[in-house]
N, C-alpha and C positions, 0 to 999 in steps of 0.2 A: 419456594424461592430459595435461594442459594446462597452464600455467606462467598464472596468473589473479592478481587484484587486486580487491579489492573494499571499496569506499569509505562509511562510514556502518554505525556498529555499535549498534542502537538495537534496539527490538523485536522488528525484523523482520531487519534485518541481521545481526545477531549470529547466530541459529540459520541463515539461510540460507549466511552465509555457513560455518559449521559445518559442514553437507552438503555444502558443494564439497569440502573439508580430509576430509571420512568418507568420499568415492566416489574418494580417489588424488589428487587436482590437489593443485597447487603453489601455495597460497594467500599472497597480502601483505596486508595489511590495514592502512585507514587509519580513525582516528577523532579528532574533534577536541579528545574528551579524552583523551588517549595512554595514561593509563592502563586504559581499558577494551581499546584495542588490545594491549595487554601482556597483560591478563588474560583477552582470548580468543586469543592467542600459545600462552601458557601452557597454556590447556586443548585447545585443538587440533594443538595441532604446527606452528603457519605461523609467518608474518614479520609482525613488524610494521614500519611506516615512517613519519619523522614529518611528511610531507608527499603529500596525493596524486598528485604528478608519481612520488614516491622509491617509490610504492606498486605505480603504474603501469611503473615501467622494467622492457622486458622481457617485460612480461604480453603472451601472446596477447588477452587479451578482460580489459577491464576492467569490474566491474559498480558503480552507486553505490546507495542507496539512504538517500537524505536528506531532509529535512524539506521543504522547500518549491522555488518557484522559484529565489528568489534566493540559498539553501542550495547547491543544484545546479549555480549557475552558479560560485559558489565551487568550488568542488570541480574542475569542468572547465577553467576557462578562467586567464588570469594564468601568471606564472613557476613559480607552486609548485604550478601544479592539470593534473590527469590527463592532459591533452591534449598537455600539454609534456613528459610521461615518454611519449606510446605513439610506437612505429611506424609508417608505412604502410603498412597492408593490415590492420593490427587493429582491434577491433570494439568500441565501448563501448554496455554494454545497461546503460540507466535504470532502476531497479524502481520510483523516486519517481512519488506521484503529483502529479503539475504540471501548467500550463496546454501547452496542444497550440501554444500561441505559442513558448513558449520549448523545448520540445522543436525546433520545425521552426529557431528560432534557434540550437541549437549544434547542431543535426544540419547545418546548413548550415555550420559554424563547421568542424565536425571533417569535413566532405568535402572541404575545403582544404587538408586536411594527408593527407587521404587514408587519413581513419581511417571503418569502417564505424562505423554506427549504428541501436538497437533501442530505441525506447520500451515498455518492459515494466511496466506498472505490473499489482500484484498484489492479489487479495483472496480472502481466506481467515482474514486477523485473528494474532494473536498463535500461535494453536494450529495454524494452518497452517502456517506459518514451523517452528513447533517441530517438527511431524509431518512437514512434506515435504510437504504435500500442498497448495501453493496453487492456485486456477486464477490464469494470466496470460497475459494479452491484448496479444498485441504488432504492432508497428508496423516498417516495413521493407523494405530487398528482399529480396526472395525468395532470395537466392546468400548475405549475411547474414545474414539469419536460421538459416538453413541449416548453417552453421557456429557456431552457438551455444545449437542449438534441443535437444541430446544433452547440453551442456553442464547449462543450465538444468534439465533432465529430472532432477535433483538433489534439487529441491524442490518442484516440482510433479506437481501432480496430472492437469494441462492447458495446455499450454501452447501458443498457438495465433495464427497471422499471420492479421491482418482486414484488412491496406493497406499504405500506403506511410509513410513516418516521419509518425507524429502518431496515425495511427489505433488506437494502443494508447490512448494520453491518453483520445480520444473515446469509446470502448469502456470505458473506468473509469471518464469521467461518465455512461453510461448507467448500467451497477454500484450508483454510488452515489445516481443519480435512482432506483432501485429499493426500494434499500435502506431511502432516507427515508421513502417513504412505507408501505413493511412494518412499520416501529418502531411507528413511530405507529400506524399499525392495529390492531397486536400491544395495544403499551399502551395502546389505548382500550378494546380488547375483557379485558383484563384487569382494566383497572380498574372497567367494567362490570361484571365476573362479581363483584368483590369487592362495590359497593357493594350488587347484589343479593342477597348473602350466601350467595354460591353456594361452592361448594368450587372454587377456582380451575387446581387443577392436574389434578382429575378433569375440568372445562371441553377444557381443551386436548386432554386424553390423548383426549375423546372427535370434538373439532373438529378434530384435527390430521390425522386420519386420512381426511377427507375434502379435500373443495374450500379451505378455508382453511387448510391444511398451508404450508409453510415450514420452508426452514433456520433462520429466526430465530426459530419459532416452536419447531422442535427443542432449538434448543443455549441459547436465555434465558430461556426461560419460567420455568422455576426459579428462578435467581437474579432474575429482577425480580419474583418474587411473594416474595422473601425479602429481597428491596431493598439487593442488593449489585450493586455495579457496576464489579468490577475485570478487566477481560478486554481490557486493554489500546489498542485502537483509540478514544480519546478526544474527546471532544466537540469540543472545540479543532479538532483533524485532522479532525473532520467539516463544520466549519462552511468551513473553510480550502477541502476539496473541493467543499462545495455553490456556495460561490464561485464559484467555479470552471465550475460547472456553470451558475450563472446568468448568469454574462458571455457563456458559450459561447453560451447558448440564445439570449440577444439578440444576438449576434452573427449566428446562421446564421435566426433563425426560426422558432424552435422555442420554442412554450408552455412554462409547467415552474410552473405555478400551486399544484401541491401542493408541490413541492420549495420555492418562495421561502418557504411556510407553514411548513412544518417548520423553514428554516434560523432562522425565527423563533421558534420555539417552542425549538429548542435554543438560543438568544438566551437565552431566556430559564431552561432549565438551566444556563446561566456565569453566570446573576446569582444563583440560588441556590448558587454555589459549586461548579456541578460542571464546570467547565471538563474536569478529566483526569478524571470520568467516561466510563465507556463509552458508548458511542451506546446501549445498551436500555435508558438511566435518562429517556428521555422519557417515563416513569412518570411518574417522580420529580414532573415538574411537573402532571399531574393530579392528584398525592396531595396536593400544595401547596395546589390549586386549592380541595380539600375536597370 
């Protein structure tokens, strides 16, 4: 068992870091509202600490999982963030998902100090995190990863090296160039099946079993034919990704003409107020449309 740190207690943090505290490790935990780190202390059995340097002393492996890039860079770098509490020779794995810029910028930052480094960004959603069961895609050498990879095995379902540091990031905008364009297929053919007045959940039960089948097509269908949308991964954090994805893509060369469509059309879910909507309410905006 392992002596860990784990920084960022939010949807996905919180349960996963639960499963390190439920398989034996020695968990610290940092968040930056400390009361949440108190009240998952409390129900897990770990530490909490009010800074992530204090969170990090100590820790074999420290893991973060926070909002954005400049979230992350908080958390790592300065007097009071993780990098100033590890060791050399210890490993800090990212679950955020952020740009492959600023991963390769503190993976470069913490090999000066002689700290290993894993871009682990995860998806599987709110219920993954909860079950244990995420896939994640990481980024790395082969000798660190290696040493974190039994670790991680916590909470995933798959957890699997694609390169050298960054190539987890890259590997989570494909993920999410996927995903964009599933929604929206999903909720066009849905809202199809309704304005024909077809029975919409016999539609699926019998399309899904074929060639148009999907995980999104499994676990939303329900709820977006009854127009609820609380499953945690929010529109906000999808547009923030798709971002992301579209910088990449001008960056390296790479078309992404349904992705920029989509990131537009969820534009246009945060104007009707669904910003903390879930990504399956790109319903929502063709039931708008009438």
């Amino acid at each position: 068992m392992a002596k860990l740190a784990f920084l960022g207690l939010g949807v996905m943090g919180y349960p996963m870091a639960g499963h390190l505290a439920k398989a034996g490790h020695d968990v610290c935990v940092f968040n930056r509202t400390g009361a949440k780190a108190e009240a998952w202390a409390a129900e897990f059995g770990g530490r909490s600490a009010a800074t992530p340097a204090e969170a990090a002393a100590g820790a074999e492996v420290v893991f973060a999982c926070v909002g954005n890039d400049d979230d992350l860079r908080s958390v790592c770098t300065g007097e009071s963030g993780a990098f100033a509490g590890m060791a050399a020779g210890t490993v800090f794995v990212d679950h955020t998902t952020v740009s492959a810029q600023v991963t390769r910028e503190l993976a470069e930052t913490a090999a000066h100090a002689e700290i290993g480094y894993v871009d682990a960004p995860v998806s599987g959603g709110q219920a993954g995190a909860e079950n244990g069961v995420l896939s994640i895609m990481c980024g790395g050498a082969e000798e660190t990863f290696g040493k974190v990879e039994p670790i991680i095995a916590a909470y995933a379902r798959i957890c699997r090296r694609l390169g050298e540091v960054g190539a987890g990031q890259l590997t989570k905008m494909c993920n999410q160039i996927a995903i964009a364009g599933l929604v929206q297929g999903l909720s066009e053919a849905l809202n199809f099946a309704e304005k024909a007045e077809l029975d919409a959940a016999a539609v699926v039960e019998v399309i899904s079993q074929g060639a148009a089948g999907s995980w999104q097509m499994e676990n939303r269908y329900k709820t977006m034919i009854a127009d609820e949308f609380e499953h945690g991964f929010a529109v906000d954090w999808m547009r923030k990704d798709l971002n992301i994805c579209l910088r990449t893509g001008d960056e390296i060369g790479a078309a992404l003409p349904v992705t920029a469509l989509v990131d537009q059309f969820y534009k246009d879910v945060q104007a009707l107020g669904g910003g903390r909507w879930d990504t399956s309410s790109l319903i929502k905006r063709l039931r708008a449309l009438g």
